[in-house]
N, C-alpha and C positions, 0 to 999 in steps of 0.2 A: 504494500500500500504506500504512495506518497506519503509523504509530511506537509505539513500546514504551516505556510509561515508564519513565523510569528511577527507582529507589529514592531517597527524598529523605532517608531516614536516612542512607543509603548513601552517598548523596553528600558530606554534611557531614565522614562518615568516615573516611573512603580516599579516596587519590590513586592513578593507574597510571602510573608513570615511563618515560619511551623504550622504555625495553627491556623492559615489562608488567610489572615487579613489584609487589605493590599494596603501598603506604605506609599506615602505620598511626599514628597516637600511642598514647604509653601511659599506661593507667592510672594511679590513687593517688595524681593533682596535686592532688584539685579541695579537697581539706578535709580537718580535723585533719593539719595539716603543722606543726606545733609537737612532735611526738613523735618525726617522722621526721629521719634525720641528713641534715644539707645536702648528703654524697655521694650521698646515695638521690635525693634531688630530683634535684639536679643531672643525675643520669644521667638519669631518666624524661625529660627534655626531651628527649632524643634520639629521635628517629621508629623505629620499627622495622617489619618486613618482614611482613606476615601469613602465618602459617604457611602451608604445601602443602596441606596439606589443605582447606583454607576456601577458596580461591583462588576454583575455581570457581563457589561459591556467590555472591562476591561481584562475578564477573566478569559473573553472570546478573541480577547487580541494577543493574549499571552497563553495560549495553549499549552506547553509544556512546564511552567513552571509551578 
């Protein structure tokens, strides 16, 4: 049988941790960070969870992971 490719955006994107939930970063790091307060930054570095709803959309773009 072929393989299915996987999403190469997708990839770069999200991770799926042990227990499937897929890992995200967040937005609003990449430029004009001179206005934002250093707590705002600060937090953004933290990874956060993709929402329930998306899941499966993103689960159909990453096939094997």
């Amino acid at each position: 049988m072929p393989k299915i490719k996987s999403n190469s955006s997708a990839k770069k994107r999200f991770k799926v941790t042990a227990s499937g939930r897929v890992k995200r970063n967040q937005s609003h790091r990449r430029h004009i960070l001179t206005k934002k307060p250093t707590k705002r930054k600060r937090q953004l570095r933290s990874p956060a969870f993709v929402h329930s709803a998306d899941v499966q959309l993103i689960r159909r773009m990453l096939p094997y992971s």
